[in-house]
PDB file as gemmi writes it, atoms N, CA and C in Angstrom:
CRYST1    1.000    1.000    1.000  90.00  90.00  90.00 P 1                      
ATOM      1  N   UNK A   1      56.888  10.803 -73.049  1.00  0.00           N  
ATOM      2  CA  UNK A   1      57.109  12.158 -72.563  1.00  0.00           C  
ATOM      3  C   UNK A   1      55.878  13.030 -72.793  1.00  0.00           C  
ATOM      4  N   UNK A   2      55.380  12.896 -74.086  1.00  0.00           N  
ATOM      5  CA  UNK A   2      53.835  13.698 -74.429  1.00  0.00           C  
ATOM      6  C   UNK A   2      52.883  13.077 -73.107  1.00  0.00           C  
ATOM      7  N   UNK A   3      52.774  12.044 -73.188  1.00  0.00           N  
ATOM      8  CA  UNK A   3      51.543  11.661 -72.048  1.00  0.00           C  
ATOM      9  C   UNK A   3      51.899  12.066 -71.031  1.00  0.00           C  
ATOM     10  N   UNK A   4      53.289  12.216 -70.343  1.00  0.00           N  
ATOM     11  CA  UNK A   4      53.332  12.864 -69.218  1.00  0.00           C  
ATOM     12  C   UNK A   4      53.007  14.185 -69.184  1.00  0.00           C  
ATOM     13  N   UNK A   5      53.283  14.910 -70.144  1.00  0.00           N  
ATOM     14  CA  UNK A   5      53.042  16.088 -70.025  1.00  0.00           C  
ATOM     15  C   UNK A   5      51.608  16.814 -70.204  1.00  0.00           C  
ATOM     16  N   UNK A   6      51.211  15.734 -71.264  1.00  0.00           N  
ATOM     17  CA  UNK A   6      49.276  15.648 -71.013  1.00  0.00           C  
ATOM     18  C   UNK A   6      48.753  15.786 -69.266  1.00  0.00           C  
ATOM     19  N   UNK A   7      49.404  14.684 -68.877  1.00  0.00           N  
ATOM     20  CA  UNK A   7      49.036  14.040 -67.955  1.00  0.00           C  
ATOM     21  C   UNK A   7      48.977  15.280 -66.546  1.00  0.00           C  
ATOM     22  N   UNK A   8      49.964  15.663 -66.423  1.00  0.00           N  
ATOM     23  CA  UNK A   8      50.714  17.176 -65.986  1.00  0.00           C  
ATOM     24  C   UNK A   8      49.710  18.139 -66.041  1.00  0.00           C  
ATOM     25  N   UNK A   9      49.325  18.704 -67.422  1.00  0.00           N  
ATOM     26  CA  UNK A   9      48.077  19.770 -67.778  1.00  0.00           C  
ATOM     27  C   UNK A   9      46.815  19.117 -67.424  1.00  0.00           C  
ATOM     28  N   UNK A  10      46.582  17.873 -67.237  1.00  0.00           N  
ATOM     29  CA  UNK A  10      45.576  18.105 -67.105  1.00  0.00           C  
ATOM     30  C   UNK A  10      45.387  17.904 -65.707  1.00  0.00           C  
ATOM     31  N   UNK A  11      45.933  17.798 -64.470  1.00  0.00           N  
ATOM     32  CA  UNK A  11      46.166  17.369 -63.213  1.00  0.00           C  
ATOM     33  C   UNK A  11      45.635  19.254 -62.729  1.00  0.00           C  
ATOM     34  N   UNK A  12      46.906  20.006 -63.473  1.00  0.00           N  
ATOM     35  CA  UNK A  12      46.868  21.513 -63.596  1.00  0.00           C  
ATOM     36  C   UNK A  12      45.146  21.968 -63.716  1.00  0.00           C  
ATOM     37  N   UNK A  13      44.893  21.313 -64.753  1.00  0.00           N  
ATOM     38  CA  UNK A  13      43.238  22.096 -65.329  1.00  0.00           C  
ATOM     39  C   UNK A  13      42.095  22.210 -64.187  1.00  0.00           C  
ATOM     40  N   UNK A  14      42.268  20.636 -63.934  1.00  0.00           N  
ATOM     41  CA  UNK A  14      41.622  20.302 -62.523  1.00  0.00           C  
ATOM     42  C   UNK A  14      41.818  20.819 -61.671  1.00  0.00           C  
ATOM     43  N   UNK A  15      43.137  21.374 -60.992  1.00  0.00           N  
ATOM     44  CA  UNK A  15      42.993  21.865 -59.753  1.00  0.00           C  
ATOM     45  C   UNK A  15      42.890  22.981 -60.008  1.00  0.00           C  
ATOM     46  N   UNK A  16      42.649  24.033 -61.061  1.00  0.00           N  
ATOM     47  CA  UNK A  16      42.037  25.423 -61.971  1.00  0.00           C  
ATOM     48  C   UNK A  16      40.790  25.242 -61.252  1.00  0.00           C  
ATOM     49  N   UNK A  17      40.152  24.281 -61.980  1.00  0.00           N  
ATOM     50  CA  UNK A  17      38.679  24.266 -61.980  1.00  0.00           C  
ATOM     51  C   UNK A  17      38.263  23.718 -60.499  1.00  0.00           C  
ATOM     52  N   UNK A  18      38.928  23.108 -59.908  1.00  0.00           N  
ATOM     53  CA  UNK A  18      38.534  23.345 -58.401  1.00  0.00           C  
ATOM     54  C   UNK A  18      39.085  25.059 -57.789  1.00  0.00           C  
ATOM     55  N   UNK A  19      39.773  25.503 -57.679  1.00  0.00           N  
ATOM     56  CA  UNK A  19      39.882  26.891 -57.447  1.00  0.00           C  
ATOM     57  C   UNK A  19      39.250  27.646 -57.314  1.00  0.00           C  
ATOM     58  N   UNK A  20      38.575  27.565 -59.358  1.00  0.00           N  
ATOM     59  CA  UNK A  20      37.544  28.263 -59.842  1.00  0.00           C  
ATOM     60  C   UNK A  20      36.439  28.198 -58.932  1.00  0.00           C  
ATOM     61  N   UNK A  21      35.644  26.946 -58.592  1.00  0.00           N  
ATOM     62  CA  UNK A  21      34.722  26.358 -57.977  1.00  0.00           C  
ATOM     63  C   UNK A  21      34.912  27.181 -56.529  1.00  0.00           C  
ATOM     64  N   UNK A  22      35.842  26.812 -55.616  1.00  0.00           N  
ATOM     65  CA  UNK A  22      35.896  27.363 -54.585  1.00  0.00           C  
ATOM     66  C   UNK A  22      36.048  28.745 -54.268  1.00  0.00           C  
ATOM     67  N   UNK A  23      36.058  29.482 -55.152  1.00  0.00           N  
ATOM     68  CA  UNK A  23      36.076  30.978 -54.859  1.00  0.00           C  
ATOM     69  C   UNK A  23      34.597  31.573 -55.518  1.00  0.00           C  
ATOM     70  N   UNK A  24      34.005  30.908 -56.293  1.00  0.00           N  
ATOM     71  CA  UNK A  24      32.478  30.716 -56.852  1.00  0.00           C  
ATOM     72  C   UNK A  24      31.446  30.405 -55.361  1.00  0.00           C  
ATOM     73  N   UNK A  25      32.332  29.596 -54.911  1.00  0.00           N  
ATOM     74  CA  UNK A  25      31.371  28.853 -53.234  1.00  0.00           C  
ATOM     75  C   UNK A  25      31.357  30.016 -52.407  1.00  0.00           C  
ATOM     76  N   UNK A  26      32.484  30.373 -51.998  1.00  0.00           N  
ATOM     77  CA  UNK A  26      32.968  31.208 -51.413  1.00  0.00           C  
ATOM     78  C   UNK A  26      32.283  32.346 -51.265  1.00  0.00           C  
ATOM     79  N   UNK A  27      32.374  33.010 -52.223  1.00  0.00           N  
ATOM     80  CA  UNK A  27      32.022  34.300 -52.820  1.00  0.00           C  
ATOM     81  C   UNK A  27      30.021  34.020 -52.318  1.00  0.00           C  
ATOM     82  N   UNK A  28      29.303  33.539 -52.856  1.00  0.00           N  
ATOM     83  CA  UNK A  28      27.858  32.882 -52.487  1.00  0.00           C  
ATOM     84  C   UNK A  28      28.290  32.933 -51.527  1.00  0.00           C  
ATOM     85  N   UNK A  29      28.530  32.150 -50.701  1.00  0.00           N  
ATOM     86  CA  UNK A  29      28.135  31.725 -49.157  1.00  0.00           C  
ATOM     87  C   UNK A  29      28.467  33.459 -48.366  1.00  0.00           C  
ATOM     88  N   UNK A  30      28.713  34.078 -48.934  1.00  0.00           N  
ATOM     89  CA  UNK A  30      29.916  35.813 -48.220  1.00  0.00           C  
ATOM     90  C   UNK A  30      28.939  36.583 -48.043  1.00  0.00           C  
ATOM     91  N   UNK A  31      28.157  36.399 -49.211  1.00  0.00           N  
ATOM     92  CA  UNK A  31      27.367  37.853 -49.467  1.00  0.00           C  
ATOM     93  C   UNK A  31      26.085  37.748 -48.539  1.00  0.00           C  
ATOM     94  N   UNK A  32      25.374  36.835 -47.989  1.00  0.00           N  
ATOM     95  CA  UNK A  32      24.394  36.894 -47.241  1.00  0.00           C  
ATOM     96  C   UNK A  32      24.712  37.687 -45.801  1.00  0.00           C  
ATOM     97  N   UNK A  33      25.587  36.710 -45.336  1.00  0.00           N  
ATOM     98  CA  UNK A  33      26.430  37.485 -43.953  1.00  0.00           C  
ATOM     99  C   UNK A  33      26.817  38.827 -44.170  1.00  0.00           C  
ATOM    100  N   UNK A  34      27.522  39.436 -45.118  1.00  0.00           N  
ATOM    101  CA  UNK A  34      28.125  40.541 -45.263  1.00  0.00           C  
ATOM    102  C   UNK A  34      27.009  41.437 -45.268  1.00  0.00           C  
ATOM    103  N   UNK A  35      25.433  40.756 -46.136  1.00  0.00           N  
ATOM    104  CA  UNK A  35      24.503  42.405 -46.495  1.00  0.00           C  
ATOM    105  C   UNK A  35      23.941  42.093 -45.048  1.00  0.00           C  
ATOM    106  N   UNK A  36      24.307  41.283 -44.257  1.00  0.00           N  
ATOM    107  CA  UNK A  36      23.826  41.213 -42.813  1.00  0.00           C  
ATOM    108  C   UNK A  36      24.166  42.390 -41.797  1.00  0.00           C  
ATOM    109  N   UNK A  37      25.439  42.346 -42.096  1.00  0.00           N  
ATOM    110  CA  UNK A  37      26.688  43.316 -41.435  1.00  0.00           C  
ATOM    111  C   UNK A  37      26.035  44.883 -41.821  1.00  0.00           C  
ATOM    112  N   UNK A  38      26.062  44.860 -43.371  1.00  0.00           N  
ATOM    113  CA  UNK A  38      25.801  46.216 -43.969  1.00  0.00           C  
ATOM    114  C   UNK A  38      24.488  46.583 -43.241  1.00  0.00           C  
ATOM    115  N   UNK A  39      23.609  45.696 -43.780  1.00  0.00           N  
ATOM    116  CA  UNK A  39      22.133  46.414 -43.043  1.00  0.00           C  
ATOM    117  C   UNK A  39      22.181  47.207 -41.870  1.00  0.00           C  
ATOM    118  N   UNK A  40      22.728  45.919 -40.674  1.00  0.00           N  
ATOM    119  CA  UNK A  40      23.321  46.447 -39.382  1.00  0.00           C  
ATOM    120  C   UNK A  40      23.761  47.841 -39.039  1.00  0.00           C  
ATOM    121  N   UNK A  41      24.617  48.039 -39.785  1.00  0.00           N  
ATOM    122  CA  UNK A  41      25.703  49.040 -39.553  1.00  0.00           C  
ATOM    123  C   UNK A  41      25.010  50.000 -40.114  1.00  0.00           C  
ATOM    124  N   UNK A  42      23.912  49.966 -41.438  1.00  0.00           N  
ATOM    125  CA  UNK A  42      22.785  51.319 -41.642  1.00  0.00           C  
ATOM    126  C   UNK A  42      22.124  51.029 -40.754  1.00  0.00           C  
ATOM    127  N   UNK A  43      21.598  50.528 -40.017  1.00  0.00           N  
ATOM    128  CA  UNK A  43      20.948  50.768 -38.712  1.00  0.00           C  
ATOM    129  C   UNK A  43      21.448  51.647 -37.350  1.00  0.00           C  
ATOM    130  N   UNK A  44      22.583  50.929 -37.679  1.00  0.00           N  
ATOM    131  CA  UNK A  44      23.315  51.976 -36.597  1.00  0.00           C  
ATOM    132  C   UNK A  44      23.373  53.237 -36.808  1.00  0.00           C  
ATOM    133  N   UNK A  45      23.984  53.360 -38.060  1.00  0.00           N  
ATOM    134  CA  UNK A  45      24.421  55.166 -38.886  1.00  0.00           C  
ATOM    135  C   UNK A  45      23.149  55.888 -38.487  1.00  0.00           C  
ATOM    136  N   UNK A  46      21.787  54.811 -38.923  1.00  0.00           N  
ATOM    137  CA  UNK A  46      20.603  55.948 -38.963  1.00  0.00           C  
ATOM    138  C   UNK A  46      19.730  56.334 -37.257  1.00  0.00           C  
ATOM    139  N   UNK A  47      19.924  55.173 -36.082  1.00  0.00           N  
ATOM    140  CA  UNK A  47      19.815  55.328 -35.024  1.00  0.00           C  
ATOM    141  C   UNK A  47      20.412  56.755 -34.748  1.00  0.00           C  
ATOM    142  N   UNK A  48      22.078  56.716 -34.929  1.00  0.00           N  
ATOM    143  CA  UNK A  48      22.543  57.873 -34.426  1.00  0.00           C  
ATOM    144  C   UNK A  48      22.661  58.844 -34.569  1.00  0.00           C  
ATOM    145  N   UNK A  49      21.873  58.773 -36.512  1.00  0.00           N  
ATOM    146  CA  UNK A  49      21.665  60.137 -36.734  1.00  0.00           C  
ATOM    147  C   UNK A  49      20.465  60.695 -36.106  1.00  0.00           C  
ATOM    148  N   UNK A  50      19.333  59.679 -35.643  1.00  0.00           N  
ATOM    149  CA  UNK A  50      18.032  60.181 -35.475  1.00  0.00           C  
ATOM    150  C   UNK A  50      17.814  60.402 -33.791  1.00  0.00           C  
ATOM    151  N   UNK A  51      19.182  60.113 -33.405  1.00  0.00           N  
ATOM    152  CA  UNK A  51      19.147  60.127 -31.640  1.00  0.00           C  
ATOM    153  C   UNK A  51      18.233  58.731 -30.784  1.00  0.00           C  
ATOM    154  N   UNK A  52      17.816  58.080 -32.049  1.00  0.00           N  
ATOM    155  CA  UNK A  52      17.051  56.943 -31.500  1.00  0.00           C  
ATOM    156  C   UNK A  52      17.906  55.658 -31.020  1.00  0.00           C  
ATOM    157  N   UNK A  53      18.656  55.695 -29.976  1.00  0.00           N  
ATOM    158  CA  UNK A  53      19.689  54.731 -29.497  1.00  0.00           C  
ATOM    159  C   UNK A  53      18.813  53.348 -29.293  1.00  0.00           C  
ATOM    160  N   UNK A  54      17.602  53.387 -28.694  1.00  0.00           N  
ATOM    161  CA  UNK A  54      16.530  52.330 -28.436  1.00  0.00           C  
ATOM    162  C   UNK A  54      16.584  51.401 -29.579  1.00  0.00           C  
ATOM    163  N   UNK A  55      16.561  52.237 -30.820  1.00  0.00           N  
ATOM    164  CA  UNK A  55      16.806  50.956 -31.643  1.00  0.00           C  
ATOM    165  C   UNK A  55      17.548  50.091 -32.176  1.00  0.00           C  
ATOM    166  N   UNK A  56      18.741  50.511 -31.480  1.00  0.00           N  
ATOM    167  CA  UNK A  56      20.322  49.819 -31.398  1.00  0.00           C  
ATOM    168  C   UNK A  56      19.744  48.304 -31.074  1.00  0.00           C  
ATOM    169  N   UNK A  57      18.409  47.851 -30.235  1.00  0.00           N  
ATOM    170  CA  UNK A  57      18.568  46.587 -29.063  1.00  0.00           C  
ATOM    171  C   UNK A  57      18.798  45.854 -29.799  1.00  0.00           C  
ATOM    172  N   UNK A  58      19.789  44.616 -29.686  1.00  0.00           N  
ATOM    173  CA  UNK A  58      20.012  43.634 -30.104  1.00  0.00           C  
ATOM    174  C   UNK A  58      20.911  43.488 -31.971  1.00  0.00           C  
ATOM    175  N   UNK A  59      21.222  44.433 -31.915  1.00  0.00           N  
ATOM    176  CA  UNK A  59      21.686  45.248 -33.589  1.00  0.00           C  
ATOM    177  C   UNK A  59      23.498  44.412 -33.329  1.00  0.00           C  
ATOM    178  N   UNK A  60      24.023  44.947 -32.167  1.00  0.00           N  
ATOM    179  CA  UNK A  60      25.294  44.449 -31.911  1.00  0.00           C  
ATOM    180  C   UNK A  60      25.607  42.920 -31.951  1.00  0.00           C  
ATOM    181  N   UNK A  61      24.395  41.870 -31.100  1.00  0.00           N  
ATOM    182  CA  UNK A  61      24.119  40.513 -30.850  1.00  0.00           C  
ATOM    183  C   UNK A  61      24.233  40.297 -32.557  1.00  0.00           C  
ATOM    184  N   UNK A  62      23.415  40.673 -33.424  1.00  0.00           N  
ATOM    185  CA  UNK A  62      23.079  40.329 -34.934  1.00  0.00           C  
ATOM    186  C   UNK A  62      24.410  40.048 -35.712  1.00  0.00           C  
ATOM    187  N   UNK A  63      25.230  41.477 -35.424  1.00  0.00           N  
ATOM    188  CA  UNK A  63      26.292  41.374 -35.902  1.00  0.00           C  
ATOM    189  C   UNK A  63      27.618  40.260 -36.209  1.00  0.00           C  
ATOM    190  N   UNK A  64      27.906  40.234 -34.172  1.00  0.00           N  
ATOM    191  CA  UNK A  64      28.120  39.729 -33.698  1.00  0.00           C  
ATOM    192  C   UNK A  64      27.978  37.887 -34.352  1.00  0.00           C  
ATOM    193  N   UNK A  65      26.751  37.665 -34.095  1.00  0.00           N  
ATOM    194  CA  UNK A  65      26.060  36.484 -35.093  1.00  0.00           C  
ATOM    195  C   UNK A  65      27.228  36.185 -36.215  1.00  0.00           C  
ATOM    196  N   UNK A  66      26.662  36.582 -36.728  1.00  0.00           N  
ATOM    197  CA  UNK A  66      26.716  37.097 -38.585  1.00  0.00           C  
ATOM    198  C   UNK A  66      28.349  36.931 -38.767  1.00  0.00           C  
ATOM    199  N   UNK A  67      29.275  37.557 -37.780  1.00  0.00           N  
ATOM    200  CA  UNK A  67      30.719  37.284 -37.945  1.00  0.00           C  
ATOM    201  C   UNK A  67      30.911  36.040 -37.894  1.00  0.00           C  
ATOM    202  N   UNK A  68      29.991  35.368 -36.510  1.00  0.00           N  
ATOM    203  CA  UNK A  68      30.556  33.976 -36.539  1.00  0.00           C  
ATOM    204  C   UNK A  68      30.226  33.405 -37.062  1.00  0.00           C  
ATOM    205  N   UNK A  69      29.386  33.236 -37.925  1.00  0.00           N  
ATOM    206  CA  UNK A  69      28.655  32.393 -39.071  1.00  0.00           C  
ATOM    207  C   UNK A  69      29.577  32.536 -40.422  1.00  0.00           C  
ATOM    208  N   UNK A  70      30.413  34.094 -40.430  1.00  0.00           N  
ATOM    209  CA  UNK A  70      31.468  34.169 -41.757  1.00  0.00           C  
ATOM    210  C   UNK A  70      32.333  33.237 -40.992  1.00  0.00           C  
ATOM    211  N   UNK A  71      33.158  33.415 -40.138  1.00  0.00           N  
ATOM    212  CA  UNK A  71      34.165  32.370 -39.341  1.00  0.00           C  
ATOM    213  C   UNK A  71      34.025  30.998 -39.699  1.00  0.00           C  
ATOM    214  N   UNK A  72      33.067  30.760 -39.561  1.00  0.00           N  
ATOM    215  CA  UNK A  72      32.452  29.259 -39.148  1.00  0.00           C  
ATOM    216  C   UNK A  72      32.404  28.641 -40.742  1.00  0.00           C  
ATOM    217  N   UNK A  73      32.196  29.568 -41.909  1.00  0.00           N  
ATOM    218  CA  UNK A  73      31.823  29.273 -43.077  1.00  0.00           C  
ATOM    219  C   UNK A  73      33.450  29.191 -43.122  1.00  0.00           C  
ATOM    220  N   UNK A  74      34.308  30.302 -43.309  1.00  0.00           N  
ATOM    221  CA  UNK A  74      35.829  29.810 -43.606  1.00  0.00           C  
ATOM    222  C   UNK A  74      36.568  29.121 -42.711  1.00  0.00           C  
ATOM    223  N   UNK A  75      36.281  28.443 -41.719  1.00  0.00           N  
ATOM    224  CA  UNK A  75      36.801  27.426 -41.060  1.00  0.00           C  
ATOM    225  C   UNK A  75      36.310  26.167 -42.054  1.00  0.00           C  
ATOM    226  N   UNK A  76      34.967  25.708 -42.251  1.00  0.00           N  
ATOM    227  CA  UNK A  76      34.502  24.837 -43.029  1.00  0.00           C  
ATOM    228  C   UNK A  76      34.926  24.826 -44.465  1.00  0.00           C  
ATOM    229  N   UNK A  77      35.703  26.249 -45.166  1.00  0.00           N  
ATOM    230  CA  UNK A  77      36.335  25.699 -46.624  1.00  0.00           C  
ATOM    231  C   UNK A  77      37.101  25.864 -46.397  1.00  0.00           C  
ATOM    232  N   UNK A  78      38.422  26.043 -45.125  1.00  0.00           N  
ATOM    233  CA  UNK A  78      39.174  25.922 -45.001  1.00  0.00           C  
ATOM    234  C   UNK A  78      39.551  24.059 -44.667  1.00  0.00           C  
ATOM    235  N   UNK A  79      38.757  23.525 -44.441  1.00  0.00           N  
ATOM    236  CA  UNK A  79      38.993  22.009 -43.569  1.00  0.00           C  
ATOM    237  C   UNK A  79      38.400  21.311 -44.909  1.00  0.00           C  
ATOM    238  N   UNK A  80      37.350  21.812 -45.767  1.00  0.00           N  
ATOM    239  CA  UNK A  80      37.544  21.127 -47.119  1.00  0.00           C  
ATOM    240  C   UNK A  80      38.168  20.755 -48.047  1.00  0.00           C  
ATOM    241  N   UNK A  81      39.083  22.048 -48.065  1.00  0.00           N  
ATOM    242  CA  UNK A  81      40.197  22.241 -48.998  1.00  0.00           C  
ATOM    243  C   UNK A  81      41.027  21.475 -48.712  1.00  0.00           C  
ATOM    244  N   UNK A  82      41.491  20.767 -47.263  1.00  0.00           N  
ATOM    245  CA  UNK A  82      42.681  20.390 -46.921  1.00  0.00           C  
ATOM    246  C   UNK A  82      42.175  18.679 -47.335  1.00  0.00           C  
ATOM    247  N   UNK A  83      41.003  18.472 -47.620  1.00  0.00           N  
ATOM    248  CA  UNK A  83      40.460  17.165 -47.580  1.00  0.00           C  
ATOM    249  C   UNK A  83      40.171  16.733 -48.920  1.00  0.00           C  
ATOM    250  N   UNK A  84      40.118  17.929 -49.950  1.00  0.00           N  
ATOM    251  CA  UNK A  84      39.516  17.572 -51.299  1.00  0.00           C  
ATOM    252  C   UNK A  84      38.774  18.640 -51.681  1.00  0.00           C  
ATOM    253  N   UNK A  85      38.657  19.253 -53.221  1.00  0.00           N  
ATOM    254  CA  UNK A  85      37.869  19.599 -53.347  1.00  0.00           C  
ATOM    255  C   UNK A  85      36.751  20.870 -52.435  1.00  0.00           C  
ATOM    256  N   UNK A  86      36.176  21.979 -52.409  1.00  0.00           N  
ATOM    257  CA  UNK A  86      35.643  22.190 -51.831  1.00  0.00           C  
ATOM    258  C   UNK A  86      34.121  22.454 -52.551  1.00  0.00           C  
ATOM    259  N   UNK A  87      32.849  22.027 -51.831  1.00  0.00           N  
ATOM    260  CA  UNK A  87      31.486  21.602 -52.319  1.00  0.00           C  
ATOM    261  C   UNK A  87      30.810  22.938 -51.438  1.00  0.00           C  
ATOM    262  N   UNK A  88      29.855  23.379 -51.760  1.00  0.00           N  
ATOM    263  CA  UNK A  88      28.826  23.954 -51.219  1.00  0.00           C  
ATOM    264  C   UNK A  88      27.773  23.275 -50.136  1.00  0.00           C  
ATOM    265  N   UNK A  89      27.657  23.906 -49.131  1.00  0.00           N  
ATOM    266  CA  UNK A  89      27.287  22.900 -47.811  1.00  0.00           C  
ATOM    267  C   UNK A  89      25.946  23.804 -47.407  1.00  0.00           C  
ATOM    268  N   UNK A  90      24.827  23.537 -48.030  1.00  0.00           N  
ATOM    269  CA  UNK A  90      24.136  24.646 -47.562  1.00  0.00           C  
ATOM    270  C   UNK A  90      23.438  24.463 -46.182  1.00  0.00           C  
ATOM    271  N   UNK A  91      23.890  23.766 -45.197  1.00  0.00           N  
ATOM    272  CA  UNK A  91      23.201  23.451 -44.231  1.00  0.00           C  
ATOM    273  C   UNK A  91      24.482  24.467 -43.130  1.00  0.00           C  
ATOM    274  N   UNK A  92      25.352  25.235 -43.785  1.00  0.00           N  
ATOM    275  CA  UNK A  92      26.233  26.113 -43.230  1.00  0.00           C  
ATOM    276  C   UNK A  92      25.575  27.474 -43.321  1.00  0.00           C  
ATOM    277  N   UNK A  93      25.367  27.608 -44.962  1.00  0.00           N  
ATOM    278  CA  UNK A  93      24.490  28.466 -45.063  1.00  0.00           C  
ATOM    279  C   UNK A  93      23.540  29.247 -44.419  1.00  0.00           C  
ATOM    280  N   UNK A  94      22.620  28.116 -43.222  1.00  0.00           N  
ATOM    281  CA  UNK A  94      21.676  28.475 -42.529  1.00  0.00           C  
ATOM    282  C   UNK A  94      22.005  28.353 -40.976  1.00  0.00           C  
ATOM    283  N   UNK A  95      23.488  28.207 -41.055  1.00  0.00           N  
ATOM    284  CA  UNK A  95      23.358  27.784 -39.690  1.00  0.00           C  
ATOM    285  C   UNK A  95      22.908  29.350 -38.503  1.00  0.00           C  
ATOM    286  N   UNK A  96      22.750  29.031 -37.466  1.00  0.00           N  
ATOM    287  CA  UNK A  96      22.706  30.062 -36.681  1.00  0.00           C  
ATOM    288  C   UNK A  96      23.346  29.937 -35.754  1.00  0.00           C  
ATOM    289  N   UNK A  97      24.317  30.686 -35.446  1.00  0.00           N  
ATOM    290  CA  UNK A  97      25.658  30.322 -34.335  1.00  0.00           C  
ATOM    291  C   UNK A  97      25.081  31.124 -33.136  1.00  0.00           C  
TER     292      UNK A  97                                                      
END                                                                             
């Protein structure tokens, strides 16, 4: 009965420490895209404060980008998770959608 219940906690610990791991991945892989978004969006704020719309070109496309690259990153730890484990893939990292 003890070894099962060893056995039990430690099945538990593990899938802790994968959790842990995957919201550690997660969290990394977020923040590049996101200060992507932010920059963006001070670009925009300051275009429209300065009446300079010209420098909007291609600001929306970036964005745009940048969402699907968050998408594309939680589609990929979403299809990890269901498989094992989720690992850091840095060739997601860079992708350019």
């Amino acid at each position: 009965m003890a070894s099962e219940l060893e056995a039990a906690l430690d099945i538990e610990r593990q899938s802790n420490a994968r959790q842990r791991k995957a919201l550690a991945v997660t969290s990394h892989e977020m923040r590049t895209p996101l200060a992507i978004i932010d920059s963006s969006a001070q670009r925009i704020e300051r275009a429209l404060r300065e009446g300079a719309l010209e420098q909007l070109d291609g600001v929306a496309s970036r964005i745009r980008a940048t969402v699907r690259r968050l998408l594309h990153l939680f589609d990929g730890a979403i299809e990890r998770s269901v498989d094992g484990p989720v690992a850091a893939d840095p060739a997601l990292a860079r992708d350019d959608l």
